[in-house]
Backbone as a printed PyTorch tensor [residue, N CA C, xyz], in Angstrom:
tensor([[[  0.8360,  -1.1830,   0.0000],
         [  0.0000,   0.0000,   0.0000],
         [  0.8760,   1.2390,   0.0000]],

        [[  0.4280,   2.0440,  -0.8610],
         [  1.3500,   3.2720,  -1.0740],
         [  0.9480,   4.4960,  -0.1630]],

        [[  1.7080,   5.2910,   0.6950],
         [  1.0880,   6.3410,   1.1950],
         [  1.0840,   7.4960,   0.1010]],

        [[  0.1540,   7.9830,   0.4700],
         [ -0.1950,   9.4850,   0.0710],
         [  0.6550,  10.5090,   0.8770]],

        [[  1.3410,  11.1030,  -0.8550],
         [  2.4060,  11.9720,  -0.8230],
         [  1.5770,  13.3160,  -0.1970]],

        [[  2.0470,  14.5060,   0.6150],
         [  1.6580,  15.6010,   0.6460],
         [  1.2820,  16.5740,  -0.3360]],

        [[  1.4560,  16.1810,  -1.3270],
         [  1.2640,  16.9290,  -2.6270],
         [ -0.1590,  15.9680,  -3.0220]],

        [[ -0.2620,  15.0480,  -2.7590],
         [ -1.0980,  14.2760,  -3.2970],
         [ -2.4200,  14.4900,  -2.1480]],

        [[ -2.4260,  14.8730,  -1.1400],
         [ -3.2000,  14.8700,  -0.2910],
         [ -3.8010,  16.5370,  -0.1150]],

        [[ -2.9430,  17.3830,  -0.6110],
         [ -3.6030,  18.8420,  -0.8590],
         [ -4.4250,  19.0990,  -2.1570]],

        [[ -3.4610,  18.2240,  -3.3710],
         [ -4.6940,  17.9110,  -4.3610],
         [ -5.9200,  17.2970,  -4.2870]],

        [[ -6.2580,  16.8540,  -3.4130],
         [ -7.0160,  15.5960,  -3.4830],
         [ -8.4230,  16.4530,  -2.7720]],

        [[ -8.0710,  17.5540,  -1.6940],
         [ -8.3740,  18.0130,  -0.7110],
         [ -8.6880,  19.5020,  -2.0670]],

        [[ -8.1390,  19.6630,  -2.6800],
         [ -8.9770,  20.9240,  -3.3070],
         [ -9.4050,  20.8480,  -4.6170]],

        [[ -9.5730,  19.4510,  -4.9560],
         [-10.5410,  18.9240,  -6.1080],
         [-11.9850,  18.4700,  -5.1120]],

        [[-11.7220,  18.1550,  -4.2940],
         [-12.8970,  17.6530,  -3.6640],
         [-13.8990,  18.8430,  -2.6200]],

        [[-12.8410,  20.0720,  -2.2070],
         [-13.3330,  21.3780,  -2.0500],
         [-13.5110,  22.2480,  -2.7890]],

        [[-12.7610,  22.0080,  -4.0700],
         [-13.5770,  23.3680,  -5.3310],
         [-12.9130,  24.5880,  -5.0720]],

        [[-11.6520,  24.3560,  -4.1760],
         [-10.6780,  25.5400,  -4.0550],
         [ -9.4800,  24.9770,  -4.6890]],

        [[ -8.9610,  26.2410,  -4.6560],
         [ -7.9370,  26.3050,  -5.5630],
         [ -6.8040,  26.0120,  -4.3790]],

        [[ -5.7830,  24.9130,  -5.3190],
         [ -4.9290,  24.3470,  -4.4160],
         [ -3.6900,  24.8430,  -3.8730]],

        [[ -3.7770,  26.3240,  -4.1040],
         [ -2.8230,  27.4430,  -3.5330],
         [ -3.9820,  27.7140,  -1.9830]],

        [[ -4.7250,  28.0790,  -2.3310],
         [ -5.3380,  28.3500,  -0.6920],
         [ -5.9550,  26.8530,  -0.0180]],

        [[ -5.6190,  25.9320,  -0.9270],
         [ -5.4790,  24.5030,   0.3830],
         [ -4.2620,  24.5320,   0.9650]],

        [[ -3.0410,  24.9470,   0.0870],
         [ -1.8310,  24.9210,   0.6400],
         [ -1.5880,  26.2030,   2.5470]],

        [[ -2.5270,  26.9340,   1.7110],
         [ -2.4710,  28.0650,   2.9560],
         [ -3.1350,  27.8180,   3.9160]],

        [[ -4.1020,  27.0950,   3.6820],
         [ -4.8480,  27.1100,   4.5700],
         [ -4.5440,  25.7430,   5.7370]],

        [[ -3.7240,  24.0610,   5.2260],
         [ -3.1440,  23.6830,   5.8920],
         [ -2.1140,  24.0120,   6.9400]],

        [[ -1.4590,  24.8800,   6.0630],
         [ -0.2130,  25.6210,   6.7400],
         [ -0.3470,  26.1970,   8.0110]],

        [[ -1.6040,  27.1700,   7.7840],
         [ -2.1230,  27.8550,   8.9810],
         [ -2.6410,  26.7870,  10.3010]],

        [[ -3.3140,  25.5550,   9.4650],
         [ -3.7780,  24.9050,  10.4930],
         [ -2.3770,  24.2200,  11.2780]],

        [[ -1.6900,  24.2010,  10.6380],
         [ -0.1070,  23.3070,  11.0560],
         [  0.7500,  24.1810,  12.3260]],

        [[  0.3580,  25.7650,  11.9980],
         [  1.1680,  26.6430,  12.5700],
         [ -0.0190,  26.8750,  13.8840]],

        [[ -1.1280,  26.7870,  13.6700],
         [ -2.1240,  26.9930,  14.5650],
         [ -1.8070,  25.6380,  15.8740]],

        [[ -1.7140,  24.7160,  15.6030],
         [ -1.7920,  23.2290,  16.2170],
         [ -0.3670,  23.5000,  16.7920]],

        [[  0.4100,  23.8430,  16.0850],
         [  2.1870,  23.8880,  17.0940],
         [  1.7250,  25.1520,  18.3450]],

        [[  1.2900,  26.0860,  17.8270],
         [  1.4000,  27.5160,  18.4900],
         [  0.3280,  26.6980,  20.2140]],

        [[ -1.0260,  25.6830,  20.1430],
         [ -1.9050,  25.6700,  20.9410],
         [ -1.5790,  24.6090,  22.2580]],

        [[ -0.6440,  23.8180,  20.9460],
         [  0.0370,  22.7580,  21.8540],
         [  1.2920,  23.2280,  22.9350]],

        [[  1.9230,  24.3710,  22.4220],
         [  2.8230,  24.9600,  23.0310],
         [  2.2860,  25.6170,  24.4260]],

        [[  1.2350,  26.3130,  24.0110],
         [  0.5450,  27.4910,  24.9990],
         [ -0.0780,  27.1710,  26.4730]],

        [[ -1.2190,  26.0490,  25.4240],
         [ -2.0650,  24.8490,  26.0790],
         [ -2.2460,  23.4730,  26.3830]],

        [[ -1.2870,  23.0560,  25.6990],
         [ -0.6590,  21.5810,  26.1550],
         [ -2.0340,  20.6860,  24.8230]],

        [[ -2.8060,  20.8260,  24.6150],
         [ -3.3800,  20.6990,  23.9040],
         [ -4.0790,  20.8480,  22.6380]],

        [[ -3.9750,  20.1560,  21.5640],
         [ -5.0120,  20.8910,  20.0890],
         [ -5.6620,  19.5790,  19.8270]],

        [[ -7.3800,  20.0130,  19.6680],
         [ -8.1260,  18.9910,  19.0860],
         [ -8.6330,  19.4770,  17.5210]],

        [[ -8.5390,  18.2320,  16.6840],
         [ -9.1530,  18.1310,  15.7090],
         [-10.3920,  17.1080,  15.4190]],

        [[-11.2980,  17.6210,  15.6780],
         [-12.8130,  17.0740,  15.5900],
         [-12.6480,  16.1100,  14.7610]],

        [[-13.1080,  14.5020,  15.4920],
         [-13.1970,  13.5490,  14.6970],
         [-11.7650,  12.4630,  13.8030]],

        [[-10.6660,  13.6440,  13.9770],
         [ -9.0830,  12.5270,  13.9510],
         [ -8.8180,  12.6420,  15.3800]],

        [[ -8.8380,  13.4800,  16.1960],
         [ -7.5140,  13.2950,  17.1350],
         [ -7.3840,  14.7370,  18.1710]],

        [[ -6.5030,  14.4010,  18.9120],
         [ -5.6770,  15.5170,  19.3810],
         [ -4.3710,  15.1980,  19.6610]],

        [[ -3.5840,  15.9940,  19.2600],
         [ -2.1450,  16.5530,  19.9550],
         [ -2.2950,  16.9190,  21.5190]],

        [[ -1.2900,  15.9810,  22.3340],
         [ -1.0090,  16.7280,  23.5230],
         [  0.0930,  16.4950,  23.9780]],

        [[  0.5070,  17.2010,  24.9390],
         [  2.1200,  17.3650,  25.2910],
         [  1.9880,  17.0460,  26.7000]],

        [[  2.9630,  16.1040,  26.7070],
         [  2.9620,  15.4960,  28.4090],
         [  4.5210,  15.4660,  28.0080]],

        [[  4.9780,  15.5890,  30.0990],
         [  5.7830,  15.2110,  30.7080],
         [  6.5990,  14.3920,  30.9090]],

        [[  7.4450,  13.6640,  30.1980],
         [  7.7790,  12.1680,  30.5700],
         [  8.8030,  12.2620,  31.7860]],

        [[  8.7320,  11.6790,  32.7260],
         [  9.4670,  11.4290,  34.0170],
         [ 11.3670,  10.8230,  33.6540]],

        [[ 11.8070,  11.1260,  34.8110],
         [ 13.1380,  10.5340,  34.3090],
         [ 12.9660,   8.8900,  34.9750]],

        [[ 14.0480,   8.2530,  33.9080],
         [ 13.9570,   6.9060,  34.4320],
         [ 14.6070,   6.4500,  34.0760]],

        [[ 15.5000,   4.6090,  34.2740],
         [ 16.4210,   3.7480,  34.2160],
         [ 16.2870,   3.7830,  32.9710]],

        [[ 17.6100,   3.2250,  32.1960],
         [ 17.5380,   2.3280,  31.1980],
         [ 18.7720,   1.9410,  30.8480]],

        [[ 18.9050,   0.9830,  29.8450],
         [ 19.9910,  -0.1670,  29.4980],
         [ 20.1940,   0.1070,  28.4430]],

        [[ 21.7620,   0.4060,  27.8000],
         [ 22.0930,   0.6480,  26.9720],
         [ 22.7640,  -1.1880,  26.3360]],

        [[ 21.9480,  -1.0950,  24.7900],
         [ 21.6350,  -2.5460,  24.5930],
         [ 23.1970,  -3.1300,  23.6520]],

        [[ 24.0680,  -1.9100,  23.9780],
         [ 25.0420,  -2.3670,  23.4220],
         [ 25.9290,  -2.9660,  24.5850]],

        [[ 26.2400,  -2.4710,  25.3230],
         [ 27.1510,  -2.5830,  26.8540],
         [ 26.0710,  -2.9130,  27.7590]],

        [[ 24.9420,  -3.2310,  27.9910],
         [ 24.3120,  -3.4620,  28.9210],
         [ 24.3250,  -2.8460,  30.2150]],

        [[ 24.9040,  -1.5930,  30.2750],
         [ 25.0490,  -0.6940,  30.6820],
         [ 23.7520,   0.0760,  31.9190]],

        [[ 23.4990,   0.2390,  32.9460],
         [ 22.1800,   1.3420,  33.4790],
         [ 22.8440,   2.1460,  33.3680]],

        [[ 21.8300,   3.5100,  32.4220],
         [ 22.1420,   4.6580,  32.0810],
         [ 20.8930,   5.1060,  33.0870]],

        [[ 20.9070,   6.4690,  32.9980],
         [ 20.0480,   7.1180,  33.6680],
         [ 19.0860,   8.2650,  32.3280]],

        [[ 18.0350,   7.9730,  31.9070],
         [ 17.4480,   8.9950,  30.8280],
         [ 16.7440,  10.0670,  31.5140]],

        [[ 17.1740,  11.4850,  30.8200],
         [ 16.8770,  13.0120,  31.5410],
         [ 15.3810,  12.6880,  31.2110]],

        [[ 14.4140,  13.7600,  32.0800],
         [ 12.8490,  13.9090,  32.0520],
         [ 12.8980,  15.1060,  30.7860]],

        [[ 12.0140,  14.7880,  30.1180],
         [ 11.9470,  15.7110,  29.0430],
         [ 10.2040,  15.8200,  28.2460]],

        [[ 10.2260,  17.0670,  27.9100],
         [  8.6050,  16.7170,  27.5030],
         [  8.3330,  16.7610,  26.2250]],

        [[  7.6570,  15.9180,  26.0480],
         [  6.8880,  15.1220,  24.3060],
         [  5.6660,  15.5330,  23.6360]],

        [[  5.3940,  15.7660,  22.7080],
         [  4.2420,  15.6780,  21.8440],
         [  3.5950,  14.1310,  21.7910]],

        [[  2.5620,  14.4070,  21.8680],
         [  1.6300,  12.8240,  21.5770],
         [  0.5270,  13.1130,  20.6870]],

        [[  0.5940,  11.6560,  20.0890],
         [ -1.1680,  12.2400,  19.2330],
         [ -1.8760,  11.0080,  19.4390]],

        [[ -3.1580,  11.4870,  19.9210],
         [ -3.9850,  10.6040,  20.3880],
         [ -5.2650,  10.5460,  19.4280]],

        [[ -5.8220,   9.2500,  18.7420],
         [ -6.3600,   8.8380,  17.9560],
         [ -8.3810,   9.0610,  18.1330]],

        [[ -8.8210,   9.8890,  18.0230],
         [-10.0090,   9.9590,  18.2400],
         [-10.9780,   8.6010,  18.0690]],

        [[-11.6080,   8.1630,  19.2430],
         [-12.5540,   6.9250,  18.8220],
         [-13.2990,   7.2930,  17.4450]],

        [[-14.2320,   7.9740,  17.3360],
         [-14.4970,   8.2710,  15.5500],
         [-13.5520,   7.7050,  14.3030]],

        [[-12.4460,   7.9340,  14.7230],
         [-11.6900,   7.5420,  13.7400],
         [-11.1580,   6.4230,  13.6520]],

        [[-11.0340,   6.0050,  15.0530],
         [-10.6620,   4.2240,  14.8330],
         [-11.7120,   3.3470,  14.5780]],

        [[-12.9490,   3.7470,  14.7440],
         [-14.5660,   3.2810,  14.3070],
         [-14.5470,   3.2680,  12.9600]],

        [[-13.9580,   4.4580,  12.3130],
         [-14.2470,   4.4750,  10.6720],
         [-13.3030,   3.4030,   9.7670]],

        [[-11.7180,   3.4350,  10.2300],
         [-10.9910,   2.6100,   9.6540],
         [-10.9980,   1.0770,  10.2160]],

        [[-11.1650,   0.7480,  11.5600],
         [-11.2390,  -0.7020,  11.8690],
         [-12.7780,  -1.5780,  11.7800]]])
């Protein structure tokens, strides 16, 4: 199965909206820059029906370096997550 290129997915998205695929391009963009800017602010961005972005904490903790078998110690650092809206795992599974 082949994924769909980004070029292929803004076309696809403004043949099927009847806009012109310069303001699909803008208008993703914005949503891209909108979703970094909310997640930053608010720890959170939802998109109705895929998902949301959220940013958690990860704690520090052990681990084994699998070359030397080594306990290292990994710094706490915080992550982006994207969490899969039930809607959407209903539609594809």
């Amino acid at each position: 199965m082949a994924k769909m290129t980004k070029s292929q997915i803004l076309g696809a998205l403004a043949e099927k909206s009847g806009l012109a695929k310069k303001d699909v391009v803008t208008l993703m963009d914005e949503l891209t820059n909108l979703a970094y800017a909310e997640v930053k602010s608010n720890g959170v961005f939802i998109i109705p029906g895929i998902g949301k972005m959220v940013k958690m904490d990860r704690k520090e903790r052990m681990g084994v370096n699998p070359a030397t078998g080594e306990k290292i110690k990994i710094a706490a650092k915080t992550v982006v997550k994207f969490r899969l809206a039930k809607a959407a795992k209903e539609a594809v599974l």
